[in-house]
C-alpha positions, 0 to 999 in steps of 0.5 A: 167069318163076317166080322173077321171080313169086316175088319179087314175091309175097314180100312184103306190104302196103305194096307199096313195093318195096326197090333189089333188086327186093324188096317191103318187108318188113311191119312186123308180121312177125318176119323176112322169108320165103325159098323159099316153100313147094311152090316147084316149083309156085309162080306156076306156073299162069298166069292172065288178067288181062284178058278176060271174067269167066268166062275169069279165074275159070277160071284160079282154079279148082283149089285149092279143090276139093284142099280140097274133098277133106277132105269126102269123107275116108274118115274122113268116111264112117265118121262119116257112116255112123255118124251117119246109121244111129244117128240118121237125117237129124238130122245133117244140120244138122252138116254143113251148119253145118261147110259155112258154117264152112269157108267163112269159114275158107278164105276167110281162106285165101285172103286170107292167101295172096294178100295177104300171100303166105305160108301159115299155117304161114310166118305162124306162124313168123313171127309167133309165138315158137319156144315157140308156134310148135314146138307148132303145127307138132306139131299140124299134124303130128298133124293130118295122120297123123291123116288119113292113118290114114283114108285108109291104112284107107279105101283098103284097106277099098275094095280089099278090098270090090272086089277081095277083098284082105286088109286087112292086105296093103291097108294095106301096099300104099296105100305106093305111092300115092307114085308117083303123086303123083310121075307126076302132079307131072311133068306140072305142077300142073295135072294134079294139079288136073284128077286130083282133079275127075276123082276128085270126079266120078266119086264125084258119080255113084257117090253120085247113083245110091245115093241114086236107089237108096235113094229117101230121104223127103226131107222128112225130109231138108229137117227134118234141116237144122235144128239139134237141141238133142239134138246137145248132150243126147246124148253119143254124138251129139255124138261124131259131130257133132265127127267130122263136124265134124273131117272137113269143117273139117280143121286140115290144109285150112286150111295146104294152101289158103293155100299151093295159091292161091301156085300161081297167077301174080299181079300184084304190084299192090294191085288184082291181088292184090283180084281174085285174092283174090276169085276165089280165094274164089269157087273155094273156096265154089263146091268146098265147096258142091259137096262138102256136097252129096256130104257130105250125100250119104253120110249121106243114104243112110244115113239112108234104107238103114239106119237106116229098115231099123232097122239103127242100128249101121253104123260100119264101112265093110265092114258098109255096103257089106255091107247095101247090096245087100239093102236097096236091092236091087241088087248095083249099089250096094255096087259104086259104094260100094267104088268112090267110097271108094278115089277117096276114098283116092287124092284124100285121099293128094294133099291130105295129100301136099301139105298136109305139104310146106307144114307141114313147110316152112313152119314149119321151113324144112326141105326134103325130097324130097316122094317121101321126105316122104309116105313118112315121114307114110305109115309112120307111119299104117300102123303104128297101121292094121296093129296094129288091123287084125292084134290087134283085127280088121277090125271096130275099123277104123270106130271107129278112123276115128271117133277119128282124126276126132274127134282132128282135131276137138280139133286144130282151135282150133290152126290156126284161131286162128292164122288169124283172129289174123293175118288180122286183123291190119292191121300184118301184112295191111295193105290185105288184112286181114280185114274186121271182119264176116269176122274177127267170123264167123271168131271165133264158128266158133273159139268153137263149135269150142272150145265143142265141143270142151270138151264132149267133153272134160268129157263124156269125163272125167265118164263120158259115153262 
């Protein structure tokens, strides 16, 4: 039955099948795909095609809240730390518009996966020359170390603040967290899901009681929705809005959500593959918005722990699970905070995991044992962690944090572009192409991104920091 799935998913829009069972190669891409990528796990879940809504919806729920992952990254949480402490609840707006901005990208996702049955990494292999295509794949590479450095330090920081262990021996241990992709692959991809919402809301409840703690002013929190223009006028704060913004709309998210929808059994018809597109994208806007709300959470608490106590320089994550039982009182709250942070960590280790198999497998066709592959991308985000660590000491682990989500930030028009250039595309997209006001939202977050990121770099290479 899977392989009988693979093929019918192999190809695009037209929906013309070829003698051998084959549909027909679309006249917009450069070669016909092979073994997809994650093809252990491909057309694996299956769905409901008739019945009540809810009942099929319910099949669809899963991938995007493996997406939804990115807003709680350890990274995520330094920023958001720092953010919230340096300027109280004005980044609020940050989040919010990262939020709407992830939205409109995963969606484009979803579209991708389904109508056109490949991730973005095969459709930029596909689509573009070897020239354009090599130095994709490095950046989605980068991308992907980049998040594995916050979650090799965000996990260790977690262990040492609950059980006492040194940073540096953390650091070494989170190697192990293989095995446990591993034990829960064994079980089907399912498993893997139901890991990641069990994790989501375990860090739901730790963060709804901190803020219960914390009792911030939540008029000041609804103010902080709206957008500043000192966001653009403060260096230093813009710094953080592109890490926030970098932690939420992840290059790496945008490869892993178009490859995770192919884990689901569908029809080959052009109305099957419009309704899984639809409840795909229902399943994404439903994780992120529940994510925001977590997201916001972090730099809720603090906004209304530190910087209302005038404690305006938390950056490290150790610092704030430190101020949190004297500020709010309770020896409760750095507890559920050390305890939210390593289900951060092993949630993070999944996604990337994965979202690297679909890279590395995707552009270069290369295939590796997955125990081998998350070793490979662990070490070399272990390296860099346990040198700060050991040279610099535990205090330049947040501002290391910070710069690996900054990095994701400037590698984001590298994945984005791609993604709305192909979706658009109705040679290469067919019936499933983007509509023209979806494609015209995704161009102006590409803008904004890119206008941001030039700004760093302007303000960077002018002396601003």
């Amino acid at each position: 039955m899977q392989m009988d799935a693979q093929n019918r998913n192999f190809g695009s829009e037209s929906g013309a099948a070829t003698a051998s069972g084959f549909t027909a190669r679309p006249t917009g891409w450069r070669a016909q795909r092979s073994t997809p990528s994650l093809a252990e796990a491909f057309a694996s879940v299956q769905t409901a095609p008739k019945g009540p809504f809810w009942r099929k919806l319910l099949a669809f729920l899963g991938p995007g809240y493996l997406v939804a992952v990115g807003y709680m990254d350890p990274g995520n949480w330094a920023t958001s730390l720092a953010g919230g402490s340096k300027f109280g609840y004005a980044l609020l707006s940050v989040a919010l518009l990262s939020n709407l901005m992830a939205i409109v990208l995963q969606s484009l996702c979803t579209r991708l996966g389904v109508g056109a049955g490949r991730d973005l990494a095969q459709a930029c292999r596909d689509s573009f020359p070897r020239w354009m295509s090599l130095p994709l794949w490095l950046s989605a590479e980068l991308a992907i170390t980049a998040t594995d450095l916050a979650e090799v330090i965000g996990t260790a920081i977690g262990l040492n603040l609950l059980f006492h262990i040194p940073l540096s021996v953390g650091v070494i241990l989170t190697a192990a967290d293989v095995f446990l992709i591993l034990a829960l692959q064994a079980f089907g991809f399912r498993w893997i899901e139901a890991f990641v919402v069990a994790m989501l809301g375990v860090i739901a409840a730790c963060f709804a009681i901190q803020i219960a703690l914390a009792d911030p002013d939540w008029g000041a929190v609804i103010r902080g929705f709206v957008p500043s223009q000192d966001i653009f006028a403060n260096h230093e704060m813009l710094y953080l809005a592109l890490g926030i913004l970098g932690a939420t709309v992840m290059p790496h998210n945008l490869y892993l959500h178009s490859g995770l929808v192919q884990t689901r059994f569908i029809g080959e018809s052009g109305p099957e593959k419009r309704e899984a597109i639809r409840l795909a994208t229902i399943d994404s806007s439903i994780a992120l918005c529940l994510a925001f709300v977590i997201n916001a959470s972090i730099l809720i608490l603090a906004a209304a722990a530190f910087h209302r106590a005038g404690q305006t320089e938390v950056a490290e994550l150790g610092q704030a699970h430190a101020f949190l039982a004297p500020l709010l009182g309770s020896t409760l709250a750095p507890t559920l905070f050390a305890v939210a942070l390593i289900c951060c960590g092993l949630n993070s280790t999944i996604t990337a995991t994965l979202s690297g198999q679909i890279v590395m497998e995707g552009f270069l066709n290369l295939r590796i044992a997955p125990w081998l592959r998350r070793l490979m991308t662990r070490m070399i985000a272990i390296v860099p962690a346990v040198v700060v660590t050991i040279l610099a000491g535990e205090q330049a682990t947040g501002r290391l944090l910070i710069l690996s989500q900054v990095v994701l930030s400037l590698q984001l028009p590298l994945a984005v572009v791609p993604l709305v250039m192909v979706t658009s595309s109705r040679r290469k997209m067919g019936a499933f192409v983007a509509p023209r006001w979806l494609s015209a939202l995704a161009i102006a977050t590409a803008a904004v991104i890119i206008a941001l990121n030039v700004k760093l770099v302007s303000d960077f290479w002018a002396g601003g920091f």
